[in-house]
C-alpha positions as CSV (number, residue, x, y, z in Angstrom):
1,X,-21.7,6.6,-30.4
2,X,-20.6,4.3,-33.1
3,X,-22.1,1.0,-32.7
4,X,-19.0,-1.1,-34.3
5,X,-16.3,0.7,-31.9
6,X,-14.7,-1.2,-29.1
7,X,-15.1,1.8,-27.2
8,X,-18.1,3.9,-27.2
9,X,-18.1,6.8,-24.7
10,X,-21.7,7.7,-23.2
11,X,-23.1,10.4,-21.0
12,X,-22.9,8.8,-18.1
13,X,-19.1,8.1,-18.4
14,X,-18.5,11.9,-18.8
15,X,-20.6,12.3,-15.7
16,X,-18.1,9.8,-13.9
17,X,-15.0,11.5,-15.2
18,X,-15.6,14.3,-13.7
19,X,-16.9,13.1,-10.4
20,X,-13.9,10.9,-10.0
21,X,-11.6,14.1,-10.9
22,X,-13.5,16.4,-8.3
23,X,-13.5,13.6,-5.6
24,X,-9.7,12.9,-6.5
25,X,-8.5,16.1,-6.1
26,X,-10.5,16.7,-2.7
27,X,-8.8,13.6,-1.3
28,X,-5.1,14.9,-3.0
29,X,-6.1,18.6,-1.0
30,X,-7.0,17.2,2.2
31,X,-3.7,14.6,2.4
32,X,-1.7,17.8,1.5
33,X,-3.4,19.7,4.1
34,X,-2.2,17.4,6.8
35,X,-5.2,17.5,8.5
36,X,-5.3,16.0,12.1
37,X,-8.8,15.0,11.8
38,X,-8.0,12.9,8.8
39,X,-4.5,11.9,10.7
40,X,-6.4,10.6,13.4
41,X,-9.1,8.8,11.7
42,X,-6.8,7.0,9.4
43,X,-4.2,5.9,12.5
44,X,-7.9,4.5,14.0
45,X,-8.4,2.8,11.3
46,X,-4.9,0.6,10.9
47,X,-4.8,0.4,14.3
48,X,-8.0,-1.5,14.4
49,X,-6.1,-3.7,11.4
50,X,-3.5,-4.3,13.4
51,X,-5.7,-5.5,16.1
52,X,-7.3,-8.0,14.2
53,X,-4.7,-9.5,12.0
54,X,-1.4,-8.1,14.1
55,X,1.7,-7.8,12.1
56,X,1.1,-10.3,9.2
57,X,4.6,-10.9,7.0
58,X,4.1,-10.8,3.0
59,X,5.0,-14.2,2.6
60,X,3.1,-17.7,2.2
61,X,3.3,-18.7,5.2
62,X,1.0,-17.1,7.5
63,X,-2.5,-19.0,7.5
64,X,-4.9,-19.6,4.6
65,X,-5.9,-15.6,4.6
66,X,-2.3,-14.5,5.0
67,X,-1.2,-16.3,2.1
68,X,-4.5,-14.6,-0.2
69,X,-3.4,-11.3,1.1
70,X,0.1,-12.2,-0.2
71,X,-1.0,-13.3,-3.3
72,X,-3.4,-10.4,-4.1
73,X,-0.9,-7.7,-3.2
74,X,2.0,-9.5,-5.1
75,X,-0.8,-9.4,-8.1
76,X,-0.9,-6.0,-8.0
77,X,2.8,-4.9,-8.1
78,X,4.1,-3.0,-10.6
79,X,5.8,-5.7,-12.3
80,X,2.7,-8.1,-12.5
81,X,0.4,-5.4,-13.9
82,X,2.8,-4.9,-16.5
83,X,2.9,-8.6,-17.5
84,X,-0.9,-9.0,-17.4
85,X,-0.9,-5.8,-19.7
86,X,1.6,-7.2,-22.1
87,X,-0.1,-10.3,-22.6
88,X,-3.4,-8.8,-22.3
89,X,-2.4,-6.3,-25.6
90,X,-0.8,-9.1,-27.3
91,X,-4.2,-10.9,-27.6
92,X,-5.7,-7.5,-29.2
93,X,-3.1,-7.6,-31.2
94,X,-3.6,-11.1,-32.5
95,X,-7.2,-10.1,-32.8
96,X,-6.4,-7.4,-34.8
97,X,-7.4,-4.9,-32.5
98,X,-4.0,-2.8,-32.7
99,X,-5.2,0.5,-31.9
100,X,-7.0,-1.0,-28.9
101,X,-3.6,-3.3,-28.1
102,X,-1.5,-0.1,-28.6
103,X,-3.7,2.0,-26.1
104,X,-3.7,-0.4,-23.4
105,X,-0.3,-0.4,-23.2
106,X,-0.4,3.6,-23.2
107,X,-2.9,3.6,-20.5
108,X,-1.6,1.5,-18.1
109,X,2.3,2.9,-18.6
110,X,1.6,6.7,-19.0
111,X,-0.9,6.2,-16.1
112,X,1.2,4.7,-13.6
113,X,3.8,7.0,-14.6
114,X,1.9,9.5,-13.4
115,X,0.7,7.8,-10.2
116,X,4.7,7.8,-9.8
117,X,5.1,11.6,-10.3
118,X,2.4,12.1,-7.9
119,X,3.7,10.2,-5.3
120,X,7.1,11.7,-5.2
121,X,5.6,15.3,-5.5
122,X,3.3,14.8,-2.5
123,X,5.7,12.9,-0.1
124,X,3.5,11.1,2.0
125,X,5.4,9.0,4.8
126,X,3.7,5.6,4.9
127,X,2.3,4.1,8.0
128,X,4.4,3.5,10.8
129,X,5.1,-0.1,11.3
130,X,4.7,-0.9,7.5
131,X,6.7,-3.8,6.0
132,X,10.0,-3.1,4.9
133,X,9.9,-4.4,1.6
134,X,7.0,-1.5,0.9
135,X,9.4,1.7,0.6
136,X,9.2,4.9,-1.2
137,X,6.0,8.0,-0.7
138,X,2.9,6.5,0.5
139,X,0.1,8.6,-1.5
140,X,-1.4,7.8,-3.9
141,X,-1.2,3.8,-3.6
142,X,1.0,2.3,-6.2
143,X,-0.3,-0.5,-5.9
144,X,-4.2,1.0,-6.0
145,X,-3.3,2.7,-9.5
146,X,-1.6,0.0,-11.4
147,X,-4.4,-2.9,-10.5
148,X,-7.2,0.1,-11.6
149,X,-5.8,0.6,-14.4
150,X,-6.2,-2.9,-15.8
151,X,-9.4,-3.9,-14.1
152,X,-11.4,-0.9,-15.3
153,X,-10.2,-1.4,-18.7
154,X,-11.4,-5.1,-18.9
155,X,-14.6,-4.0,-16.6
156,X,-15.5,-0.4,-18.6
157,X,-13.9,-1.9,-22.2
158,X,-13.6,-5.7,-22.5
159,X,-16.4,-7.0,-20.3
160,X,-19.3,-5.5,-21.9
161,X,-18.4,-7.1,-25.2
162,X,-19.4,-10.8,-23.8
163,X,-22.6,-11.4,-25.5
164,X,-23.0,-14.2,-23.0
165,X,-25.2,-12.7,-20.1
166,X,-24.3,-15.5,-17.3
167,X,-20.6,-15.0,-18.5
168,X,-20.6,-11.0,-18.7
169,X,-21.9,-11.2,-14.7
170,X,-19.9,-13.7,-13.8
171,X,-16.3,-11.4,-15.7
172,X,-18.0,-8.7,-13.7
173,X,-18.0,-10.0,-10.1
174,X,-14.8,-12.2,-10.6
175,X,-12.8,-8.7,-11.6
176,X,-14.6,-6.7,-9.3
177,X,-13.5,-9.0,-6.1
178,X,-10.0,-9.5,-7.6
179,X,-9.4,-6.1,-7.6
180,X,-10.8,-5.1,-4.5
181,X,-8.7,-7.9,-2.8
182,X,-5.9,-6.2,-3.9
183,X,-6.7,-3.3,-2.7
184,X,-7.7,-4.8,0.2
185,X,-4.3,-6.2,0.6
186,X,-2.5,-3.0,1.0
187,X,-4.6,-2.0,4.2
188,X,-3.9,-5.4,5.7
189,X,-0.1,-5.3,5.2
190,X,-0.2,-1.8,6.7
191,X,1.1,-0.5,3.6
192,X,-1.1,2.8,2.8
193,X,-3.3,4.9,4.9
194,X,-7.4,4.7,3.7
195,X,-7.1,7.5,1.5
196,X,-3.6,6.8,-0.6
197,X,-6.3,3.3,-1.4
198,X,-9.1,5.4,-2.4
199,X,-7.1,8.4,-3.8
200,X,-5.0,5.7,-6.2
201,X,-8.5,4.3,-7.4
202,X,-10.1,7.5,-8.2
203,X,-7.2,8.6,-10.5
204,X,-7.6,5.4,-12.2
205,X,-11.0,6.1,-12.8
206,X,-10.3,9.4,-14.0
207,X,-7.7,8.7,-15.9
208,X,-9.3,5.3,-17.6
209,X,-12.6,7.4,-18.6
210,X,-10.6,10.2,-20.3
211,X,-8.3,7.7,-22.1
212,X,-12.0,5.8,-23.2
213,X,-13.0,9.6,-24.5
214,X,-10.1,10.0,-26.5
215,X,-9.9,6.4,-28.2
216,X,-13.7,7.1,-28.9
217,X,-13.0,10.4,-30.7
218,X,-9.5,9.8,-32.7
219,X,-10.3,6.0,-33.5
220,X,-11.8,7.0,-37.1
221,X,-9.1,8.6,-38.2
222,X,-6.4,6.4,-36.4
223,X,-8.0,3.5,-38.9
224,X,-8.2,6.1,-41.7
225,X,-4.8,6.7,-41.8
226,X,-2.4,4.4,-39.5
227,X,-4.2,1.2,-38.7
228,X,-6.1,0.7,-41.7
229,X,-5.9,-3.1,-42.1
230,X,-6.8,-2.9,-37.8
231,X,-10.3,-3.1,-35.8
232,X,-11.2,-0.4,-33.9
């Protein structure tokens, strides 16, 4: 561990990896099994959010709650996470942090990319009675990839570099409840089963944590020989 790296991977993140990979991949094995237990526990489930907030329209017109759920998903769209990226590498990159700007970027494209190739390999339906505008494979969430991507990147990478402690707590819990509210968001629209949620998230995680490993072991010689004038 280098003390004056942005990222410095520890034991405990390896640990992580590769509990997020085995719980991802027992998730992606049971979807692909079609297993009725799961079926049925997962129709229980958005049946009992239907029977609480009905058939709620992804617009801003719905309530106070209708219009957060709105918001929140719409924050978590592809195109949104892709803005919030851009402008999040283009501070790095004022900061001189260009390898760091340069693998965000890779993380959250080459990441979702994959969450695309996934999706269209598995061919999940989604839910019956989900809203039109949420078309395409249902598993792994879309939506549950791209938004954790970007928050465990500013919660695993950024975040701990506050020195401030009220101000590192408070990053924490805002992110933490901004991203679970997206998430959130997709069960309440109808969009995605239980799993495509927690199946999304998981990857991220993976993926995230071996992106951290590989920034941690290449970032000597990335400022040796390419970004030499950069922070690392």
């Amino acid at each position: 561990m280098r003390e004056n790296s942005v990222i410095n991977i520890k034991k405990s993140h390896i640990v992580v990896l590769f509990i997020s990979l085995v719980v991802f991949g027992l998730i992606t094995f049971t979807v692909q099994s079609f297993s009725v237990p799961l079926e049925n526990m997962e129709g229980d489930i958005n049946d009992q959010f239907r029977s609480v907030y009905g058939t709620p329209g992804l617009d801003f017109d719905g309530g106070f709650f209708n219009d957060m759920m709105s918001f929140f998903t719409l924050l978590g769209e592809s195109m949104s996470i892709v803005v919030i990226t851009i402008i999040l590498a283009a501070v790095l990159m004022i900061k001189r942090y260009t390898l760091l700007s340069f693998w965000v970027l890779a993380v959250v494209s080459t990441g979702g990319l994959i969450g695309v190739l996934l999706k269209n390999t598995i061919e999940r339906s989604r839910p019956s009675g989900h809203l039109a505008v949420d078309d395409g494979f249902s598993y792994p969430s879309g939506h549950s990839i791209a938004s954790a991507l970007l928050f465990l990147i500013i919660i695993l990478v950024l975040i701990p570099h506050i020195k401030h402690q009220f101000l590192k707590y408070a990053a924490y819990t805002i992110t933490v409840l901004i991203w679970m509210a997206v998430l959130y968001s997709r069960l309440y629209f109808g969009a995605h089963y239980l799993t495509d949620v927690l199946g999304g998230a998981f990857f991220a995680l993976f993926y995230v944590l071996t992106a951290m490993y590989i920034y941690d072991k290449s970032s000597l010689w990335f400022k040796k020989y390419i970004f030499k004038r950069g922070r690392i």
